[in-house]
C-alpha positions in Angstrom: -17.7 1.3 26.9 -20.9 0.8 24.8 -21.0 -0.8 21.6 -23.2 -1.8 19.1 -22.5 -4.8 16.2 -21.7 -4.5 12.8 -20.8 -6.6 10.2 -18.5 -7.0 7.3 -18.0 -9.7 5.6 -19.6 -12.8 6.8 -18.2 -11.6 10.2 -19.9 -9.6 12.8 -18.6 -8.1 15.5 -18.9 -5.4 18.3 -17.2 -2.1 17.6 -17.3 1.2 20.1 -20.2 3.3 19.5 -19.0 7.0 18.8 -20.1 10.1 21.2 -23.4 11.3 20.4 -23.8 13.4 17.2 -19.5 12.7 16.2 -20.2 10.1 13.3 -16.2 9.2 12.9 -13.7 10.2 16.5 -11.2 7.9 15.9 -9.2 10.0 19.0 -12.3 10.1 21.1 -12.8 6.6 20.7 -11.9 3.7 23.5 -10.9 1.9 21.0 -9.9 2.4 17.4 -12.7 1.8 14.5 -12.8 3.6 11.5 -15.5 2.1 8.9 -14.6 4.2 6.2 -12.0 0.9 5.5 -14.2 -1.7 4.9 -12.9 -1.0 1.4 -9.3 -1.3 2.6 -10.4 -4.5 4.7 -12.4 -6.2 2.0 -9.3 -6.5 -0.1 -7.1 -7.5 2.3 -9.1 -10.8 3.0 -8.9 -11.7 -0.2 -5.3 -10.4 -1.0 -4.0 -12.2 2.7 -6.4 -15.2 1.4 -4.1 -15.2 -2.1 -1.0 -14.8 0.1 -2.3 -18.5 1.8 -3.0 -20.6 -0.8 1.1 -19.3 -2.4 2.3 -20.4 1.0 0.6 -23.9 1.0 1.7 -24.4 -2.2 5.0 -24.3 -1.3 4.8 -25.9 2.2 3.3 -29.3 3.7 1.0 -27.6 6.2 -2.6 -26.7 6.7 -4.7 -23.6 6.6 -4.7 -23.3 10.2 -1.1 -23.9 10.3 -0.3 -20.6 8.6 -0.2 -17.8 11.4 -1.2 -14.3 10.8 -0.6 -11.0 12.9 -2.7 -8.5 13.0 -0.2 -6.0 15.5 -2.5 -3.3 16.3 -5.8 -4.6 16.1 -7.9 -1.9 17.9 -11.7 -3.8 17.8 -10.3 -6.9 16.2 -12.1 -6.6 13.4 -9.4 -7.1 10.4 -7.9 -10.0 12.1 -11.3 -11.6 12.7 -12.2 -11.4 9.3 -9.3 -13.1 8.2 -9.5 -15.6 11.5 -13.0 -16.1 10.0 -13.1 -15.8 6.4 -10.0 -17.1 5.6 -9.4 -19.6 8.2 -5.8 -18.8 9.1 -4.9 -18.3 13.0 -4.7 -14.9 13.7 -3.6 -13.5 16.2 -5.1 -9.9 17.7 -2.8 -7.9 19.2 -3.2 -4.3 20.8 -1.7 -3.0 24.0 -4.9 -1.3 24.9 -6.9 -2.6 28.1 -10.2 -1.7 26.6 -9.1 -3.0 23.0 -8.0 -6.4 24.6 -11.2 -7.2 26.5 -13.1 -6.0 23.3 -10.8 -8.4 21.2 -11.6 -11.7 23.5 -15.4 -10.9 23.4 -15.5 -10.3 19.6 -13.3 -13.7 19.5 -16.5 -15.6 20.7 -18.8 -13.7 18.9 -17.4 -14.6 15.6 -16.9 -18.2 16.4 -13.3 -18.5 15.7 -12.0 -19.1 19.3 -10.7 -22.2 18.0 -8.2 -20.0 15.4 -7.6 -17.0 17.0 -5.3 -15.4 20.0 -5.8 -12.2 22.0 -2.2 -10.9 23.0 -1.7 -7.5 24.8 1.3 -5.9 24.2 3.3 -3.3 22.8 3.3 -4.8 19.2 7.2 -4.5 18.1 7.8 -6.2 21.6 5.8 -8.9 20.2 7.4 -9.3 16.9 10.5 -9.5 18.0 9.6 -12.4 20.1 7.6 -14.5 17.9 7.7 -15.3 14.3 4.6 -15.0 11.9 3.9 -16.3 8.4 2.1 -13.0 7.3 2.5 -9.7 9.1 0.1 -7.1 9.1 0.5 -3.5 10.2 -2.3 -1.1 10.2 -1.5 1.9 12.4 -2.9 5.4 12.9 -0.5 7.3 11.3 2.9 6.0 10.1 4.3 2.5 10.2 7.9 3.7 10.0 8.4 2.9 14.0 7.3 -0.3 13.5 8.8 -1.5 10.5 12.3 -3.2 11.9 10.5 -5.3 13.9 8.0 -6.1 11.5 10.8 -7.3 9.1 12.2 -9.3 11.6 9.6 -11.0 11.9 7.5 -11.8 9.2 8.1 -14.9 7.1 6.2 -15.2 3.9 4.7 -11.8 3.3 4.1 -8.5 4.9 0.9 -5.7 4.3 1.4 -2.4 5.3 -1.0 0.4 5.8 0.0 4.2 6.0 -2.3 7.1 6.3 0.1 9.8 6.9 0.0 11.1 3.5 1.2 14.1 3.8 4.6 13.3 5.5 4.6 10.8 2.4 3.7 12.8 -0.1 5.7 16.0 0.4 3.5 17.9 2.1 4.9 17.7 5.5 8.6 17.6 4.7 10.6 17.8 7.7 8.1 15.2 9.0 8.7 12.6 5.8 12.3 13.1 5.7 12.5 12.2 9.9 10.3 9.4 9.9 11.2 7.8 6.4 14.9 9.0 5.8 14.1 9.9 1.7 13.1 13.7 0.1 9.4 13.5 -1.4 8.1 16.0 -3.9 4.4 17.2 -3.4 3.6 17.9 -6.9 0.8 16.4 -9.3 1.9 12.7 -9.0 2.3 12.9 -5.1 0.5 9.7 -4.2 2.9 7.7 -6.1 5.3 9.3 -4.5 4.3 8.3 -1.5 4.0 4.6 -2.5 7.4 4.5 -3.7 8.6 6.6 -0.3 6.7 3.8 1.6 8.2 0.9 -0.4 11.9 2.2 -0.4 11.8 2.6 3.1 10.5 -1.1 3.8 13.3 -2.4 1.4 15.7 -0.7 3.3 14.6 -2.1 6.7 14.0 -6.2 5.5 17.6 -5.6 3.8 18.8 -4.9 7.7 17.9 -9.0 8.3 19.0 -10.1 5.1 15.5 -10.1 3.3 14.6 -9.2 0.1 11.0 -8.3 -1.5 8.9 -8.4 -4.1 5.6 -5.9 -4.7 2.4 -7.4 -5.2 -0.2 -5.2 -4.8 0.3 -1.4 -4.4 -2.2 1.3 -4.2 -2.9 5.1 -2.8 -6.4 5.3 -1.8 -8.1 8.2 -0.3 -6.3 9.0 2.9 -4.1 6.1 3.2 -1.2 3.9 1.0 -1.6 0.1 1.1 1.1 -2.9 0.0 1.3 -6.5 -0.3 4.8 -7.9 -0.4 6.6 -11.5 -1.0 9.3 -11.4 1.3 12.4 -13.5 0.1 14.8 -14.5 2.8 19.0 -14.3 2.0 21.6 -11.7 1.3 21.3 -12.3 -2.3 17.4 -11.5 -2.7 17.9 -8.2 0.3 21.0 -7.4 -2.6 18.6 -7.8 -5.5 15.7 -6.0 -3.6 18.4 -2.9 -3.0 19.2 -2.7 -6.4 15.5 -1.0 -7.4 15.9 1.2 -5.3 16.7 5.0 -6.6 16.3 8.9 -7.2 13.8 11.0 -9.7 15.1 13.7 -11.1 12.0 16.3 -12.0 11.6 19.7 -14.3 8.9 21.5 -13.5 9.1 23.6 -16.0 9.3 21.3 -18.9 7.7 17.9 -17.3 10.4 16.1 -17.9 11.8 13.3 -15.7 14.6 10.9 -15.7 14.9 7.9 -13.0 18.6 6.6 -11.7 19.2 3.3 -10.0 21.5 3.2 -7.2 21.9 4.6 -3.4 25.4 6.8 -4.5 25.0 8.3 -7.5 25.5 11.6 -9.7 22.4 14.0 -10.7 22.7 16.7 -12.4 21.1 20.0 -11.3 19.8 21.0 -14.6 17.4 19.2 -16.5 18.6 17.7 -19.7 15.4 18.8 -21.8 15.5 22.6 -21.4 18.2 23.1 -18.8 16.0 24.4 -16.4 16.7 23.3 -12.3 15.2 20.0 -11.5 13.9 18.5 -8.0 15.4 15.3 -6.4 13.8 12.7 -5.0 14.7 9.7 -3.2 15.9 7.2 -2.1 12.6 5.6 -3.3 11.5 2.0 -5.3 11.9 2.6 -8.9 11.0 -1.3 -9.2 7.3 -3.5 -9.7 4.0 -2.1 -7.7 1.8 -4.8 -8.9 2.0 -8.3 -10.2 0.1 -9.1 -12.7 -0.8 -13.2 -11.5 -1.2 -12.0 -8.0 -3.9 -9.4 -8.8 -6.1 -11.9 -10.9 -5.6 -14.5 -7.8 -6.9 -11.2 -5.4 -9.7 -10.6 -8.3 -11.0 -14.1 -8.1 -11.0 -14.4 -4.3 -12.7 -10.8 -4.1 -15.3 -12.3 -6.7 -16.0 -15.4 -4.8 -16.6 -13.5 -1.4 -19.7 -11.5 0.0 -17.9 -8.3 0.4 -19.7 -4.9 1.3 -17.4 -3.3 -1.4 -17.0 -6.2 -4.1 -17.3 -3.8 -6.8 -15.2 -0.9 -5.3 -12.4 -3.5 -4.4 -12.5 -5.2 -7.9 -12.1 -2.0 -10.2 -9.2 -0.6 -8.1 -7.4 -4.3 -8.5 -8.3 -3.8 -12.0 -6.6 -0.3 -12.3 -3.4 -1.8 -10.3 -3.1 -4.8 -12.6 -3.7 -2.9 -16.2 -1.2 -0.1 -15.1 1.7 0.0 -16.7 4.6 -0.4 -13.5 6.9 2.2 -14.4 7.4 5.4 -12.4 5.8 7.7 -12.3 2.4 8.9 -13.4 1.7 12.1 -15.6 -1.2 14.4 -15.0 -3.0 15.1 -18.1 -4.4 18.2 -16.6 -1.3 19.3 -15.6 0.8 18.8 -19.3 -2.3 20.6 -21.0 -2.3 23.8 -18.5 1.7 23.8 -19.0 1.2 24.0 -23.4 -2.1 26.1 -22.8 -4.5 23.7 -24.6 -7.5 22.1 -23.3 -7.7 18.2 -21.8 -9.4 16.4 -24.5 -11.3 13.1 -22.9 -8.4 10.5 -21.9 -9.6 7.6 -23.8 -9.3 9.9 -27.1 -5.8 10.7 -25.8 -4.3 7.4 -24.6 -5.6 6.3 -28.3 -3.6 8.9 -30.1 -0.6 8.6 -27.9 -0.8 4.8 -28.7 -0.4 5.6 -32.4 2.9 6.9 -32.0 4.0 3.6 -31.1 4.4 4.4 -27.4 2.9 2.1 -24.5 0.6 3.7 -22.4 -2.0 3.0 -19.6 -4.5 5.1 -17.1 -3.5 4.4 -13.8 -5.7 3.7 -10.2 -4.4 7.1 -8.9 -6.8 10.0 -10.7 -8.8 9.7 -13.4 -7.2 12.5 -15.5 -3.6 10.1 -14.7 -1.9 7.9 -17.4 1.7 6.5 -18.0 3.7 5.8 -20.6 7.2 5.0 -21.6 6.7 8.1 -24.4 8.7 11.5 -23.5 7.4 14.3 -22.3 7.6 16.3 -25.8 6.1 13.7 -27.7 3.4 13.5 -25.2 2.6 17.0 -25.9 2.8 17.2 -29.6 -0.2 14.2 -29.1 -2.1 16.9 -26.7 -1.8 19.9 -29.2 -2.5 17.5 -32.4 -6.3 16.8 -30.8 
């Protein structure tokens, strides 16, 4: 397998080198490396790096002491970072051949032999067997097969990457409802949907070993949804956790949504604005994405680090943290084809919606994407007032 080095980071390491003239194979590959997510790798040594410093403040150990899994590691090259640039003991896990010798040579290459562990093995075999402070699952496609182990065995908190979107988002259906037992909608605020959809169905597993959780850092970037949870062990906090979990009610006609709590609940068909059918979806988190302290700890760690995508990594933190966390997004594009007016710039907008009193926010997802806690009528008498 030839490779070639790169590095990200402070950490170099070796990484497969791609058939001649196919920039990106990611199935052609020996093993796995996709650097379109340094981005996605950047913030998650400084959000894991956050997730440390909460767990030694609350326990009488050292930085190496905290263990950290990175269960499909492909080149290493997320749990190396962390391994080097956090100093947490990582361990690399992949149940490839080729990824497994690539992982012990990248392990002396970065220097971190002293913090870091090669295992190769089919990774929810390994979580069910061991225990880790923080668990990290970054597949190629969905999580969803390995999410019961995953709750099992994670401690203190658990990221999770997803990059099938469109399962998530609606636009594979069948696909989303097998894989994540909830009904998306693939309309304008899809991406959120698919962070709730991802969220809801993480609650529900953790609540199967008597876990709870609480969203720290949420976001739906390019290709791929990304979250940061606190996981809180007992009945009482799974309980709590189960208790933001809901349906959406959408008009598409009107724009008008409504949100119900609960797993058993009555929705009517019509919607309540201008009787119109609505679309249902759920069960999904209707609860936090983001919190607010957390964010500025990940902003302060990203600041303090040389990362290849600083400034990328801090404006989407930004966006999470200033967004207001209710569900879900409107489209301003969307609400201004549906009254026939045109979009007038959005910081002229979110002004003159604030004047009605109403709280209101842009959001990380689009650029033309705000929310607000004002209805949907008084959102358009703002759009045709400007």
């Amino acid at each position: 397998m030839l490779s070639t080095k790169v590095t990200e980071g402070s950490t170099t390491v070796s990484v497969p080198v791609p058939p001649e003239g196919v920039p990106f194979p990611p199935s052609e590959a020996p093993v796995f490396y996709n650097p379109h997510m340094e981005l996605n790798r950047d913030i998650s040594v400084a959000a894991t790096s956050a997730c440390a410093k909460r767990i030694l403040l609350k326990k009488d150990m050292e930085l190496k002491d905290i263990t950290y899994l990175d269960a499909m590691s492909a080149s290493g090259i997320r749990g190396l970072r962390i391994a080097n640039e956090v100093g947490i003991t990582s361990i690399l896990n992949d149940w490839s051949d080729d990824a497994h010798e690539l992982i012990l040579e990248n392990i002396e290459l970065a220097g971190v032999s002293d913090i870091a562990e090669a295992t190769c093995k089919n990774a929810n075999v390994l979580m069910h067997e061991r225990r880790f402070n923080i668990v990290d699952l970054d597949p190629f496609g969905t999580p969803a097969p390995y999410l019961d182990a995953a709750t099992r065995s994670v401690v203190h908190f658990l990221e999770v990457t997803a990059t099938d979107t469109a399962p998530l988002c609606g636009a594979h259906f069948n696909s989303g409802m097998r894989k994540y037992a909830a009904v998306p909608l693939n309309n304008e605020f899809h991406s959120e949907m698919g962070v709730r959809i991802l969220l809801g169905k993480i609650a529900r597993e953790l609540a199967k070993h008597d876990k709870g959780m609480t969203p720290l850092l949420s976001h739906a970037t390019r290709h791929y949804v990304r979250t940061y949870l606190q996981v809180k062990k007992g009945a009482k906090q799974a309980d709590k956790a189960l208790k933001e979990l809901g349906f959406l009610s959408h008009c598409e006609h009107c724009g008008h949504r409504e949100v119900s709590h609960g797993m058993a609940i009555s929705i009517s068909a019509h919607c309540s604005s201008c009787g119109k059918d609505v679309y249902i979806a759920g069960p999904l988190w209707l609860g936090q994405l983001h919190e607010t302290q957390y964010c500025d700890e990940v902003l302060l760690e990203i600041e303090d680090r040389p990362l290849g995508t600083k400034e990328q990594a801090k404006k989407l933190v930004l966006a999470c943290r200033d967004e207001l966390d209710i569900p879900f997004f409107y489209d301003q594009h969307v609400i201004c084809k549906m009254i026939g007016v045109s979009a007038p710039a959005m910081d002229m907008f979110i002004a003159a919606l604030r004047d009605t009193g109403a709280n209101v926010s842009r959001t990380h997802f689009t650029g033309i994407s705000f929310k607000t806690d004002a209805n949907i009528a008084t959102i358009k008498d703002v759009l045709r007032g400007l």
